[in-house]
Z-matrix of the N, CA and C atoms (Angstrom, degrees):
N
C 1 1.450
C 2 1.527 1 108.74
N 3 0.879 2 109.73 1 119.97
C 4 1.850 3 124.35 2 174.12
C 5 1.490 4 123.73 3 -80.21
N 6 0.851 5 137.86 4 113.07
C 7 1.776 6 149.38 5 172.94
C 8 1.159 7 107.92 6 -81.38
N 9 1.467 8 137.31 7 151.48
C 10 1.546 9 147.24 8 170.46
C 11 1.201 10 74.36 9 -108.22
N 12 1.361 11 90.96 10 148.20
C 13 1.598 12 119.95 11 159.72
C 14 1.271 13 111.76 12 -122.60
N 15 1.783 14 110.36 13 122.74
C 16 1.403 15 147.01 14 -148.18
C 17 1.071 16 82.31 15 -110.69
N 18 1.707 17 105.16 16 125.36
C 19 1.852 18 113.02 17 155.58
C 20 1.475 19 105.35 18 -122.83
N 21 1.261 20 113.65 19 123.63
C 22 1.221 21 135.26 20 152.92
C 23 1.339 22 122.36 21 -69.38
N 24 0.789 23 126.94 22 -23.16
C 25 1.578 24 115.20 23 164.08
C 26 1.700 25 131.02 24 -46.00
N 27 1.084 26 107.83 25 151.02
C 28 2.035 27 99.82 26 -164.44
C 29 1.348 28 82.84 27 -110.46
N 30 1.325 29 110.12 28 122.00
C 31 1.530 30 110.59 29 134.83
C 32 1.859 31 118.86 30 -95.41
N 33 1.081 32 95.94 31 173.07
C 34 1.926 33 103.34 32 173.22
C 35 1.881 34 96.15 33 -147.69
N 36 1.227 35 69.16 34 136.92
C 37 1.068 36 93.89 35 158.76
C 38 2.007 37 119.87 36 -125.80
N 39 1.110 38 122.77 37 149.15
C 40 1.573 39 127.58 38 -173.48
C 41 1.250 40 113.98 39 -110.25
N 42 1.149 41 131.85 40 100.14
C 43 1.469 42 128.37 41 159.73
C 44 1.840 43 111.80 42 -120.41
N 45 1.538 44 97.05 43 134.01
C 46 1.361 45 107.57 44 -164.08
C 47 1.984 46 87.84 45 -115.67
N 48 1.099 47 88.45 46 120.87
C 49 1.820 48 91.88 47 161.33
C 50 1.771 49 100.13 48 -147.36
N 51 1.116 50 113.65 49 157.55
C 52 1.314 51 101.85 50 160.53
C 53 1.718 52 97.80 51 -137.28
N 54 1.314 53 120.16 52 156.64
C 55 1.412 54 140.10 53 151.58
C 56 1.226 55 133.89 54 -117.52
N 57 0.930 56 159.26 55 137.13
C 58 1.399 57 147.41 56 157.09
C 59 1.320 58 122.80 57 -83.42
N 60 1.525 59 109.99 58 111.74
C 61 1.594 60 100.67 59 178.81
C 62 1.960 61 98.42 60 -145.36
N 63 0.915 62 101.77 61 165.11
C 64 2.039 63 98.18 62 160.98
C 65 1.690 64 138.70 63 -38.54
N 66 1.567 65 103.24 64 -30.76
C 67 1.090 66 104.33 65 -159.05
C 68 1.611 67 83.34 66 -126.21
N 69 1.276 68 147.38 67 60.03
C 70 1.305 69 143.90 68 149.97
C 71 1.279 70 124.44 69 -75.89
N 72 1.307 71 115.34 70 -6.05
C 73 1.893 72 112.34 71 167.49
C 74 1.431 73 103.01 72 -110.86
N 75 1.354 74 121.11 73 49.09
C 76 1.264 75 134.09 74 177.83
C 77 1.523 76 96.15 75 -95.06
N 78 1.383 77 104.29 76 -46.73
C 79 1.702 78 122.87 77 -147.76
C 80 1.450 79 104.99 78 -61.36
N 81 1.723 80 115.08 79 -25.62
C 82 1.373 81 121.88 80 170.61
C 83 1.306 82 140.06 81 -53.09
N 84 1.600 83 99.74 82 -28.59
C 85 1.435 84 121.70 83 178.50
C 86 1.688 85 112.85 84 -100.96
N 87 1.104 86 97.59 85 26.46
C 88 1.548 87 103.75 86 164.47
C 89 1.676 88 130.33 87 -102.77
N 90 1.241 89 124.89 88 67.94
C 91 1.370 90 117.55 89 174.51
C 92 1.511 91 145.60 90 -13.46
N 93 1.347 92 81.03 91 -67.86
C 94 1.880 93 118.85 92 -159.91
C 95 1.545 94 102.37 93 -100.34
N 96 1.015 95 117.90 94 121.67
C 97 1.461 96 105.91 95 156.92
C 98 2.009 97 110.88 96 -151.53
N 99 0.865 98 114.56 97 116.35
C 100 1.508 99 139.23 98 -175.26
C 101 1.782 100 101.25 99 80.05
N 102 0.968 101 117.53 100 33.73
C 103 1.941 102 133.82 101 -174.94
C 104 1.573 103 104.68 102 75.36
N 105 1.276 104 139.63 103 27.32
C 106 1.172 105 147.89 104 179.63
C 107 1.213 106 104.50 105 -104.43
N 108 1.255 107 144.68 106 124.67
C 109 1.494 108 159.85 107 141.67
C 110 1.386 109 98.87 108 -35.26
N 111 1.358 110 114.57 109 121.95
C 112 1.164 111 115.11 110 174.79
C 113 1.544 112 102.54 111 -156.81
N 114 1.676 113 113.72 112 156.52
C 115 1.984 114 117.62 113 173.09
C 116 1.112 115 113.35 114 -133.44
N 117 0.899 116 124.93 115 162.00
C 118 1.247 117 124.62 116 -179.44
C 119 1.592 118 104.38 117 -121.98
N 120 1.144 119 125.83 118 159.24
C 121 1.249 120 152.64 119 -176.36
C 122 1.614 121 140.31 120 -117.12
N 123 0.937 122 159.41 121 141.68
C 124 1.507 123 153.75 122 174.59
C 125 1.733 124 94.76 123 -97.07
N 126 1.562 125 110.92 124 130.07
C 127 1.226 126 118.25 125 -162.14
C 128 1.902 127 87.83 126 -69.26
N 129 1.495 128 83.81 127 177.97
C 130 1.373 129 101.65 128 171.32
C 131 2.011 130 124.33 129 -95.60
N 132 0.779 131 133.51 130 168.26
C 133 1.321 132 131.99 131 163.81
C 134 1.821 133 120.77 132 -102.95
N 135 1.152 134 86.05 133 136.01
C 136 1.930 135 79.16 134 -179.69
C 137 1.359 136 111.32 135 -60.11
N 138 1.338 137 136.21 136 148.54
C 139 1.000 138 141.36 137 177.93
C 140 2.275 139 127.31 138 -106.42
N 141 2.144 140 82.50 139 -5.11
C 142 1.360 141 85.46 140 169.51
C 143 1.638 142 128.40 141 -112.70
N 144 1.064 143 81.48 142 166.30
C 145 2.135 144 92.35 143 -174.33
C 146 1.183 145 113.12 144 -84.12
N 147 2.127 146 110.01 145 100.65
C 148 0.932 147 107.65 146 -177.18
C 149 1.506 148 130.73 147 -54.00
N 150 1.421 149 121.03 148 158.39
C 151 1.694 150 131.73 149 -175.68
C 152 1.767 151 91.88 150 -104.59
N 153 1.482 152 93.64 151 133.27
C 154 1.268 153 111.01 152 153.21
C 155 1.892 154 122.94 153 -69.85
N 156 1.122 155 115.59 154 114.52
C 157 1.796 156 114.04 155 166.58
C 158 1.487 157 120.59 156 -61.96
N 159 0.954 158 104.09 157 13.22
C 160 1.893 159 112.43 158 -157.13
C 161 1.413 160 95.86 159 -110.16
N 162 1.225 161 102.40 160 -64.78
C 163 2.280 162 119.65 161 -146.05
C 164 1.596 163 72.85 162 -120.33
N 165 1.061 164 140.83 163 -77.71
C 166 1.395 165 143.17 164 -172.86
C 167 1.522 166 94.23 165 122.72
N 168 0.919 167 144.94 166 3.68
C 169 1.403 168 153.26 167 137.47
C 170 1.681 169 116.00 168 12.45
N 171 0.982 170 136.49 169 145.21
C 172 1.746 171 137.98 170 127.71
C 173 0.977 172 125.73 171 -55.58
N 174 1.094 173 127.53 172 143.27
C 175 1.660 174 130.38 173 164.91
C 176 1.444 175 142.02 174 95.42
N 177 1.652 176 95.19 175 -7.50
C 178 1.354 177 111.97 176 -179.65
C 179 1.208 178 107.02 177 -175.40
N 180 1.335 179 122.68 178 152.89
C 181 1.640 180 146.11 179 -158.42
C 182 1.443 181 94.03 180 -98.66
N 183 1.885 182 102.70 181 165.35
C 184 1.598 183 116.52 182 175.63
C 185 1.086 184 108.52 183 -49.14
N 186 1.383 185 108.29 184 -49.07
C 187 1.967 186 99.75 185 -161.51
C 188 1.689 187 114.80 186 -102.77
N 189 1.987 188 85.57 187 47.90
C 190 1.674 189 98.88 188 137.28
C 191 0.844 190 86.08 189 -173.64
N 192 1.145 191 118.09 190 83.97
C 193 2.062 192 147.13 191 168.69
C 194 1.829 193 106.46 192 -110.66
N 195 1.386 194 87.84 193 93.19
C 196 1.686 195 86.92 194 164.94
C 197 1.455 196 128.48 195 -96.99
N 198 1.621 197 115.28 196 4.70
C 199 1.197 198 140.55 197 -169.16
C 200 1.372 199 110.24 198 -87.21
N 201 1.482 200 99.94 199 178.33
C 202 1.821 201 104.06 200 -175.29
C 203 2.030 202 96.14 201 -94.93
N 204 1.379 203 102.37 202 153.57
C 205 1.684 204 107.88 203 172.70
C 206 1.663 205 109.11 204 -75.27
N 207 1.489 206 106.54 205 136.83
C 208 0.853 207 114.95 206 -153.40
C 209 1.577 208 110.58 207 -134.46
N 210 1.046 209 144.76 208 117.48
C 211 1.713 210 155.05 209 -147.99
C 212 2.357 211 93.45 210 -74.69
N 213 1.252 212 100.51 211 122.36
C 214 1.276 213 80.57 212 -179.55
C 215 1.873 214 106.26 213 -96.48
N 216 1.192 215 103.76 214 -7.99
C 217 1.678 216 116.48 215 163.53
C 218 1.455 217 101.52 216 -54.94
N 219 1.375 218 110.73 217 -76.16
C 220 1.664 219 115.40 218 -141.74
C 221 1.879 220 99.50 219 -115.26
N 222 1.552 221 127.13 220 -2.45
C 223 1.345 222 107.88 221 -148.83
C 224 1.346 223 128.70 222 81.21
N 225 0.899 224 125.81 223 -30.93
C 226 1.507 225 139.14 224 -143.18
C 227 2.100 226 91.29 225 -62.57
N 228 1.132 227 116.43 226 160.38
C 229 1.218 228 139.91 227 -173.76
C 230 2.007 229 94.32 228 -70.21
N 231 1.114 230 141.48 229 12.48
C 232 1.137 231 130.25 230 -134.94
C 233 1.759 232 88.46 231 -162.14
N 234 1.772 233 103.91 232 155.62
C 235 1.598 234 112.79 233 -170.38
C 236 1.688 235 77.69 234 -65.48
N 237 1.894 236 92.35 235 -177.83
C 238 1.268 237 122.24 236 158.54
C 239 1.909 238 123.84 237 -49.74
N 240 1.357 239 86.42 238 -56.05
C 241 1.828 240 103.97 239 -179.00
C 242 1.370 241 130.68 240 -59.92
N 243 1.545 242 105.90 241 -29.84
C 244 1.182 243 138.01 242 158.57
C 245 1.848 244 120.39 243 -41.37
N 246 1.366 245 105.01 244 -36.59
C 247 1.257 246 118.88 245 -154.66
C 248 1.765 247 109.45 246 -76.12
C-alpha cells in the first residue's frame, strides 16, 4: 500500500506582471496550475511615506526634489557622501 506524502509547508513565490485586459479577475478563480495548489492575490500597497535622498524631506523622492541637498548625518547644507 502506497501513501502520498502531503507537505504543508507554504512556499511563495512573487511574480508581478500586470496587463490590462477584460477578464483580469478571472485569474482569482484559478486553483491548480501544473497539479500544485496555488492563489493568487491582489498585491498590496506600501503603506510608508516616501524619504527624499536629496533634502531628506517627506513626501516625495529626488527626482522631484525642488529643495536644497541636505546631509542626512549632520543637516549640513551638503550631500550625504560629502560628510
Amino acid at each position: 500500500m502506497e501513501h502520498a506524502i502531503q507537505s504543508h509547508k507554504k512556499t511563495t513565490t512573487y511574480v508581478s506582471h500586470r496587463i490590462k485586459t477584460s477578464n483580469n479577475k478571472e485569474i482569482y478563480s484559478i486553483n491548480y496550475l501544473l497539479q500544485c495548489k496555488i492563489m493568487f492575490e491582489q498585491s498590496y500597497s506600501k503603506k510608508e511615506i516616501p524619504q527624499c535622498t536629496k533634502c531628506q524631506r517627506y513626501g516625495h523622492t529626488k527626482n522631484f526634489c525642488n529643495h536644497k541637498v541636505s546631509c542626512v548625518k549632520c543637516a549640513g547644507n551638503y550631500a550625504t557622501d560629502k560628510c
